[in-house]
C-alpha positions in Angstrom: 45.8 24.5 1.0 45.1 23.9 4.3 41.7 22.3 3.9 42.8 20.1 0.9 45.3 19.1 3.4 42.6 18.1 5.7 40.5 16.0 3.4 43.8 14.6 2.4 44.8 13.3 5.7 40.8 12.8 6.9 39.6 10.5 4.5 39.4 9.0 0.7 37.7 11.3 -1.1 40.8 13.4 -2.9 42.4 9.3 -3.5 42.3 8.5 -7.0 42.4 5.0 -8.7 46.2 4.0 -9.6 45.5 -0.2 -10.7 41.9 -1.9 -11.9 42.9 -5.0 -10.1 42.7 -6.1 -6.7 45.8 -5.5 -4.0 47.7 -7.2 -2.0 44.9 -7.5 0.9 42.7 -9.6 -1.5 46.1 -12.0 -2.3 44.0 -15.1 -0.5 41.1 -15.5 2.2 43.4 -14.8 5.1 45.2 -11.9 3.6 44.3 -8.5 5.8 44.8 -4.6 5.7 48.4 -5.4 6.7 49.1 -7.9 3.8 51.7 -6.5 1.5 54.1 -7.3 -1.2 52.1 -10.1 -2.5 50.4 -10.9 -5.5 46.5 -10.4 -5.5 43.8 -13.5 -6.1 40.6 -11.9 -6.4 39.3 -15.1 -8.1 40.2 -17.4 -4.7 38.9 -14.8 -2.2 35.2 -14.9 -4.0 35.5 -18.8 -4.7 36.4 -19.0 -1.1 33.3 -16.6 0.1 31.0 -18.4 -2.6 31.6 -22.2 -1.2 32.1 -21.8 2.5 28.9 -18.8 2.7 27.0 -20.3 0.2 26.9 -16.5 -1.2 25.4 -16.5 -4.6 26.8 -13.1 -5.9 29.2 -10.8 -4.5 29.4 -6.9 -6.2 32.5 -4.9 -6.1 32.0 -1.2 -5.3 33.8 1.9 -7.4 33.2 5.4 -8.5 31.2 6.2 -12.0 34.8 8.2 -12.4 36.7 5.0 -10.8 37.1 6.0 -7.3 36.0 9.1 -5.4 39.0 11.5 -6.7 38.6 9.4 -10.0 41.8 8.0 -12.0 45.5 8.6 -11.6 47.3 10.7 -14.1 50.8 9.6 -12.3 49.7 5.8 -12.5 51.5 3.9 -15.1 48.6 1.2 -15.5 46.4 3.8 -15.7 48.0 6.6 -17.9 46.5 4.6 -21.3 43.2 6.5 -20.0 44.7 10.0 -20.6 43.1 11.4 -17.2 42.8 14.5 -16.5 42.4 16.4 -13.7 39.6 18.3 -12.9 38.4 21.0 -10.4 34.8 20.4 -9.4 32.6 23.8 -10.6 29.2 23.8 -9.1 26.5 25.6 -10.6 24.6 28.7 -8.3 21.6 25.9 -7.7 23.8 22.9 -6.4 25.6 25.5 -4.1 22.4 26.9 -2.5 21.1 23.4 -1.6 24.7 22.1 -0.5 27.5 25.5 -0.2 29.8 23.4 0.9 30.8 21.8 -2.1 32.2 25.1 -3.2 35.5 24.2 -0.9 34.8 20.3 -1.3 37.2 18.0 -2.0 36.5 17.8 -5.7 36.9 21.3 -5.7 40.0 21.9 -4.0 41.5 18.6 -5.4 39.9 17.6 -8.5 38.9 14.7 -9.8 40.8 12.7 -12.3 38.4 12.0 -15.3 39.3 9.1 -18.0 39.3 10.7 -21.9 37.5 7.4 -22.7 34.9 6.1 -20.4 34.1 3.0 -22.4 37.4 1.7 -21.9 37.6 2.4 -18.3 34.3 0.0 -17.7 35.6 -2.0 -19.8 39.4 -2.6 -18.0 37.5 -2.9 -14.3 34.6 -4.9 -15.4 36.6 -7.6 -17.6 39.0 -8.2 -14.5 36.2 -8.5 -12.0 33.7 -10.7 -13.9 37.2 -12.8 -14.7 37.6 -13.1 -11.2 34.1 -14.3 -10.3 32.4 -11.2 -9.3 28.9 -10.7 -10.5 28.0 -7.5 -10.2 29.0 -3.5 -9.0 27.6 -0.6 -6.8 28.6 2.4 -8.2 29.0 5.3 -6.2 29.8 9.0 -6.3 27.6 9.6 -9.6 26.8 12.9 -9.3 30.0 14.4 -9.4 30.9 13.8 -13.1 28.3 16.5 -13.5 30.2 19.1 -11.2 33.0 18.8 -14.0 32.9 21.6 -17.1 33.6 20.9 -19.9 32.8 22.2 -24.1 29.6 19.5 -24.5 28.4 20.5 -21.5 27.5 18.5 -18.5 24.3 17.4 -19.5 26.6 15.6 -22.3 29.0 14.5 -19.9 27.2 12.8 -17.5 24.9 10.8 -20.6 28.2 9.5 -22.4 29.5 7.9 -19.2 26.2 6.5 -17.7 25.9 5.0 -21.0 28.8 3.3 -21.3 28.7 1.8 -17.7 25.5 0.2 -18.7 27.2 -0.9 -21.8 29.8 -2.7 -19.9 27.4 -3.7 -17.0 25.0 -5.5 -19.7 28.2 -7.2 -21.5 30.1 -8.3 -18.7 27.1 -9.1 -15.7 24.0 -10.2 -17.5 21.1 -9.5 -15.4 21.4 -6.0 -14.8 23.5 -6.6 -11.6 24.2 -3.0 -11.0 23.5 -0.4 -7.8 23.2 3.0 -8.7 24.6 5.3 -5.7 24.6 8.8 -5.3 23.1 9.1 -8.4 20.1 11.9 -7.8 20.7 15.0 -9.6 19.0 14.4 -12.7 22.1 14.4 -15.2 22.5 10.8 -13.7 18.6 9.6 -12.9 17.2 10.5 -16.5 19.7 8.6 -18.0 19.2 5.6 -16.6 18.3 3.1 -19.7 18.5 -0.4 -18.2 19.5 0.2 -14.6 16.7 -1.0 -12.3 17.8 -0.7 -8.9 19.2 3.0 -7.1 19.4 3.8 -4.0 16.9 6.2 -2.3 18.9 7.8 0.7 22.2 9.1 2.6 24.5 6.0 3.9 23.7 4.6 6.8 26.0 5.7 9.7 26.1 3.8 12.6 28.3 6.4 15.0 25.2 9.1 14.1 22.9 8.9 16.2 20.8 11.6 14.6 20.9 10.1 11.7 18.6 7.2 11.5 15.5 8.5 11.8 16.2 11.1 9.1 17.1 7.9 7.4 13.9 6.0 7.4 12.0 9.5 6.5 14.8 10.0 3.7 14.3 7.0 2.4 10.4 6.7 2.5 9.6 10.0 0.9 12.0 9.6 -2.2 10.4 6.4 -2.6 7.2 8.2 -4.2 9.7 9.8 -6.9 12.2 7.4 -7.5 9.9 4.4 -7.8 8.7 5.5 -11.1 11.8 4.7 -12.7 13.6 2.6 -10.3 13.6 0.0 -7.7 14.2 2.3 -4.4 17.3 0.9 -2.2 17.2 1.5 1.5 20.8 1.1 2.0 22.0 -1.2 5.0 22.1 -1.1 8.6 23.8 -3.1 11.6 21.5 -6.0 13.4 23.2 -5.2 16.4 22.6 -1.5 16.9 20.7 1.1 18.7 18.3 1.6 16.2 18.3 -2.2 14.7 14.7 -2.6 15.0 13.4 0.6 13.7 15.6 -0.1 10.5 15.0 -3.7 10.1 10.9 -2.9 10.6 12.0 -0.5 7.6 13.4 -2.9 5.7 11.0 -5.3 5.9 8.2 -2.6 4.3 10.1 -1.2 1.8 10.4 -3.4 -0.8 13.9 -3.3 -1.4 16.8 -5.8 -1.0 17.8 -6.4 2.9 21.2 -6.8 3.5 23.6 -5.3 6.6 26.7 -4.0 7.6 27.5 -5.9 10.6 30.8 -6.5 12.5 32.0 -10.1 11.7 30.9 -12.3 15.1 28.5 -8.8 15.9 24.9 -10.4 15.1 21.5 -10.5 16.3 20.3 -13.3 14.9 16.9 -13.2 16.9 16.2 -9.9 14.8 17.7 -11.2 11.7 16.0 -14.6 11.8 12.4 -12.0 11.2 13.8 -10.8 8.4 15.7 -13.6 6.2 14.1 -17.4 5.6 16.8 -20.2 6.7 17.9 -20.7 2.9 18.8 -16.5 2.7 15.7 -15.6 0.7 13.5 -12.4 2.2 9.8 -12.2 2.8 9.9 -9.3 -0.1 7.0 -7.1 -0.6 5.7 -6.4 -4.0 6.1 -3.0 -4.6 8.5 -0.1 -3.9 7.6 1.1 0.2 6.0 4.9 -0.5 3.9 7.3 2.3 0.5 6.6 2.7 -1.4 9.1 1.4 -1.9 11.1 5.3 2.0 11.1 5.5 3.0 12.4 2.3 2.2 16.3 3.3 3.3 16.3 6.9 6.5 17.1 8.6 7.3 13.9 10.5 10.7 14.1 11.5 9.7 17.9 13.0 6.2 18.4 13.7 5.9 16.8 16.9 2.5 15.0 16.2 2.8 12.9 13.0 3.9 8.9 12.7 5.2 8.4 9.4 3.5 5.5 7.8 5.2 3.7 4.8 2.8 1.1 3.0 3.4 -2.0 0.7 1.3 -5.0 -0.5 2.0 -8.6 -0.6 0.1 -11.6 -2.8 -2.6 -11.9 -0.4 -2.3 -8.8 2.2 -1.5 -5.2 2.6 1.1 -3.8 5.2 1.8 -0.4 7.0 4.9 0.4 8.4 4.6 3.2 11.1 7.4 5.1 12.8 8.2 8.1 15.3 10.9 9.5 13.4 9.8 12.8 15.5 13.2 14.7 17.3 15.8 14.8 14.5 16.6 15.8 10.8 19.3 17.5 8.6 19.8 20.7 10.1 20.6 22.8 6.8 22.4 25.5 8.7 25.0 23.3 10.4 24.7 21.1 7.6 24.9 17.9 10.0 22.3 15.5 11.6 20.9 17.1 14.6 19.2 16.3 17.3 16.7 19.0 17.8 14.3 17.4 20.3 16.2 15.3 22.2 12.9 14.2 23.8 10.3 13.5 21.5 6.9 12.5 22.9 5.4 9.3 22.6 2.6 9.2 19.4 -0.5 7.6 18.6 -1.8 6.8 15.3 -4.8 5.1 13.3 -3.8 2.7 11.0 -7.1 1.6 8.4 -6.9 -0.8 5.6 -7.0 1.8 3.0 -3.8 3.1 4.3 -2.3 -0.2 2.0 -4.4 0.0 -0.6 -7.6 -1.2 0.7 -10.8 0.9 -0.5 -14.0 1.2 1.2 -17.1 -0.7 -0.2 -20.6 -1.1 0.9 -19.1 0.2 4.3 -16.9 -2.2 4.6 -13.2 -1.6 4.3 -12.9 -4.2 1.8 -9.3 -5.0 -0.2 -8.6 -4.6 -3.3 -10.6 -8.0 -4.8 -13.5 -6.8 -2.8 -12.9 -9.3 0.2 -13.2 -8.0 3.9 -9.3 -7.9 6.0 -8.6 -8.8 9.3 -5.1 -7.6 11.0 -2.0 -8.4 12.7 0.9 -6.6 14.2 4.3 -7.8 14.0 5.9 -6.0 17.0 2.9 -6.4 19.8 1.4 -9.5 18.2 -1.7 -8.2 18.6 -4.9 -9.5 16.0 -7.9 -7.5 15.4 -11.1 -9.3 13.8 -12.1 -7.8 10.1 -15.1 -5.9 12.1 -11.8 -4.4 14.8 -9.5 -3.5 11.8 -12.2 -2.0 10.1 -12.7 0.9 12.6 -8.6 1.5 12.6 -5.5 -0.3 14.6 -4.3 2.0 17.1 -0.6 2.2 17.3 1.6 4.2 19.8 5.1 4.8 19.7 7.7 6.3 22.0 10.8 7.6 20.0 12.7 5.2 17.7 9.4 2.5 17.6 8.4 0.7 15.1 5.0 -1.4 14.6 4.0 -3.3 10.8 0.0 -3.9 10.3 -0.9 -6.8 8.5 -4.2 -6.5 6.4 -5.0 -10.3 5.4 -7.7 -10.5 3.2 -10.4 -12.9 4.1 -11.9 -15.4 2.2 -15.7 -16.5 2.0 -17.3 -20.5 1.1 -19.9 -21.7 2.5 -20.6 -19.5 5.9 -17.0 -20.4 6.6 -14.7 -16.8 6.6 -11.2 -17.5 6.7 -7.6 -15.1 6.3 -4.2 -16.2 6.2 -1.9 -13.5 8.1 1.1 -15.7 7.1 4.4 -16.4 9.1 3.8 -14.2 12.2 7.6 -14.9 13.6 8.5 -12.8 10.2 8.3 -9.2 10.4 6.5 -9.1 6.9 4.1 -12.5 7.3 1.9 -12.0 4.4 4.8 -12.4 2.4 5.0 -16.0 2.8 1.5 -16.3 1.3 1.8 -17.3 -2.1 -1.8 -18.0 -3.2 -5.1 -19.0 -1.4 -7.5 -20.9 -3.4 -10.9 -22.3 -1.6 -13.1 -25.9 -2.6 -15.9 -27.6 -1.0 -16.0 -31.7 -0.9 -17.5 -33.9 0.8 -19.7 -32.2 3.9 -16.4 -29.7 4.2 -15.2 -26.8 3.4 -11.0 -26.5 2.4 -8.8 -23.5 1.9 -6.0 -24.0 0.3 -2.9 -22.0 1.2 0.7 -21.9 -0.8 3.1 -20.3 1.2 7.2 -19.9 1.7 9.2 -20.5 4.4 8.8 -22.3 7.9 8.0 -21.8 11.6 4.6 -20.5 13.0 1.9 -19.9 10.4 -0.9 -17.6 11.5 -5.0 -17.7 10.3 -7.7 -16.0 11.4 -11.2 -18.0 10.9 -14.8 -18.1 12.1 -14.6 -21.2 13.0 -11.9 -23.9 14.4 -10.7 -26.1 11.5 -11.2 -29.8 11.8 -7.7 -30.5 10.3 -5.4 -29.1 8.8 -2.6 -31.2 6.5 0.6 -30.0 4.8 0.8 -31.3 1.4 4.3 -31.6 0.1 6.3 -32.8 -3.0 4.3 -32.4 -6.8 6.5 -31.2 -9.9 7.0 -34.9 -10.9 7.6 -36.2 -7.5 5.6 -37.9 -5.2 2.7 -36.1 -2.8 2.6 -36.4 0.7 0.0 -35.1 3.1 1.5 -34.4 6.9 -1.4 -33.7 9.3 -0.7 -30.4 11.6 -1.3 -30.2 15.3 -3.8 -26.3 15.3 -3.3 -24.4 18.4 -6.9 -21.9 18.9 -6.0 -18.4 20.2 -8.7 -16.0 20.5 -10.6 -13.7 18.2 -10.8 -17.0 16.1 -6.9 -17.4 15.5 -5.6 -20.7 14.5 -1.8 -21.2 14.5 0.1 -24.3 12.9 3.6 -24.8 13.2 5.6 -25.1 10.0 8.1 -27.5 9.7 11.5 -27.0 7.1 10.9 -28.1 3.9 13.4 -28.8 1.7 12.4 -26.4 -1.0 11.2 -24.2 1.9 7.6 -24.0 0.4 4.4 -26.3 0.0 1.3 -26.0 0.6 -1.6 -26.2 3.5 -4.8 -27.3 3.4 -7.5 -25.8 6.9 -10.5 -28.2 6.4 -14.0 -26.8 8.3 -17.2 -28.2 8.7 -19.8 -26.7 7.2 -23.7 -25.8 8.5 -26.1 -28.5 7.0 
């Protein structure tokens, strides 16, 4: 009793869900916590977020049982359910991994579970898409499966993952739907539609020991999840701690970006790397996942390993590597611990192959068969195709962070030539769209699509005689803007990028050629 007590008084998880619609707090846009007695406008508080942020979609979170003790049996909006309540019964395998949940809260307290699922997705979902939201996150998935019951669990967990797709698909076309907490394999395996899950524990910002664990977490179920489902990395604050080790995370990993932060609590420098001025990311292609020397080691315990997390764009691979060394979940205390407080600095080589790039005619060559040149995104450094080939060092005290760039390089006409992309981004090769190369009159051009704006990086044998930004197309008029091109050395060539309305376009590097 006295534990339930605790978890009563401690947090949510024993609440249950007593009304589908929204409370007094969301009654306008300047209702608060402390707003009561007033009816609720969910509809004005998104049509309010929607015009003055510009936001294009805005998700509601809740519970695959409705909240985290699931629904009210003493609610009178909710008693057309006919919820029960539920103790929690783990099975002997759940409590070896996790013994705890053996005097959790839904053990002690139970959880309130709906006789009719359908209709329970079907009363929240109507209400919210009526009131202009456009999608859910729904969290605490696994613990339907705790529940027995005569079908069996198995049975259980299918029927109601079924219908919240059901409902998802009828009332938020477009598959707007986060799956959360959702990795036993009642829940993942019965995933039909749902494209998007998330790969790791929350984010907490008070832990300190938990944000390396994080990043490991998150990179290593990567290679399982991604088979089925875009991998979510969760959030994290801009202004933090450990803000740059999760943002570099973010920016390799494929997944949505999005933070927690305090309202007015923002670092916009580190955030600007991250998100284009119209709120579109520099996403990579695929799902972040080890490279291929990290899967097998211990990298959060060890002591010598950098974990290394790779991901391709259009026209480039990347590498993400970290010192996660110093903490993990300790399964004993079953917390986050610290257990090197002081974790030595780490040195690692990074090689083309490690995103994806194979080795030809003894070469590391990518994918197309075309020679790479390198860039990182935390030291700036550049290394010529010939450098990255023999390996970009990287060392790292605790906490660091460095992404590789592999751009490939293209060949016409004795001319060599890579586009790194938008070096002030922490993923530049992701504003590379396309590269396409022609020769005309006496010179040799490259042509270059990209996204975004600000300071667009190349590596080339040669300096460029000019180089133009061609604008407009699609029915409107073109216009050629000719770009001032700063030389750095190891043949870089740097053009800065101005804001274009549709915040892409494309440039054209123009190079004599040898007669």
């Amino acid at each position: 009793m006295m534990m339930l007590q605790f978890f009563c008084a401690s947090g949510d998880f024993t609440r249950r869900l007593v009304d589908y619609t929204a409370n007094s707090k969301f009654a306008s846009p300047t209702s608060g916590p402390t707003t009561k007695g007033v009816s609720s406008n969910l509809g004005l508080v998104t049509r309010s977020l929607k015009r003055e942020f510009g936001l294009k979609f805005i998700y509601c979170w809740h519970g695959l049982p409705g909240y985290w003790g699931g629904v009210s049996p003493e609610s009178p909006v909710m008693k057309r359910l006919k919820p029960r309540v539920m103790p929690a019964n783990p099975t002997p395998g759940v409590l070896e991994i996790e013994p705890s949940m053996a005097w959790g809260p839904g053990a002690l307290g139970g959880i309130g579970i709906p006789e009719d699922a359908e209709e329970l997705y079907q009363m929240m979902h109507s209400y919210l898409a009526s009131q202009g939201v456009d999608g859910v996150k729904v969290d605490c998935q696994a613990g339907i499966g705790l529940l027995p019951c005569s079908e069996g669990t198995p049975s259980k967990s299918a029927k109601y993952h079924y219908a919240l797709e059901d409902s998802v698909k009828r009332h938020f076309p477009g598959n707007h739907i986060i799956n959360c907490m959702c990795h036993d394999s009642l829940n993942f395996y019965r995933f039909v539609d749902s494209a998007v899950a998330r790969a790791c524990d929350d984010f907490y910002p008070r832990d300190k020991a938990s944000h390396k664990t994080h990043i490991a977490n998150s990179a290593y179920n990567s290679l399982f999840l991604s088979a089925l489902v875009q991998p979510d990395w969760d959030m994290f604050q801009s202004e933090h701690p450990a803000n740059v080790l999760h943002a570099a995370a973010r920016a390799v990993s494929g997944a949505a970006i999005y933070v927690s932060d305090k309202p007015g609590n923002h670092n916009f420098d580190l955030l600007k790397r991250l998100v284009l001025p119209d709120g579109t990311v520099l996403r990579a292609n695929l799902p972040g996942r080890p490279t291929v020397d990290s899967v097998f080691r211990d990298v959060m315990r060890d002591g010598k390993s950098l974990l290394k997390v790779w991901n391709r764009n259009n026209c480039s691979g990347i590498v993400g590597v970290f010192n996660v060394q110093g903490s993990s979940w300790d399964r004993q205390l079953r917390r986050f611990q610290l257990h090197d407080p002081q974790p030595p600095r780490l040195t690692a080589t990074v090689l083309p192959r490690d995103a994806g790039h194979s080795a030809s005619e003894g070469r590391l060559r990518s994918p197309e068969g075309r020679s790479v040149v390198a860039h990182c995104s935390i030291s700036g450094s550049t290394y010529t195709a010939a450098e990255a080939a023999e390996g970009v060092p990287v060392s790292l005290g605790s906490g660091g962070a460095e992404i590789v760039t592999f751009a490939e390089q293209y060949q016409r006409d004795g001319v060599e030539f890579a586009p790194v992309g938008l070096t002030g981004m922490l993923n530049p090769g992701g504003a590379v769209v396309g590269v396409r190369s022609m020769s005309q009159g006496g010179r040799v051009h490259f042509s270059v699509t990209f996204r975004g704006c600000g300071a667009f990086t190349a590596v080339a044998s040669r300096g460029p005689q000019c180089v133009h930004l061609v604008t407009g197309g699609d029915g409107g008029g073109i216009e050629e803007i000719e770009l001032a091109a700063r030389a750095g050395p190891k043949g870089v060539v740097v053009v800065d990028v101005p804001q274009l309305p549709a915040m892409r376009g494309e440039l054209l590097f123009s190079f004599g050629v040898d007669q």
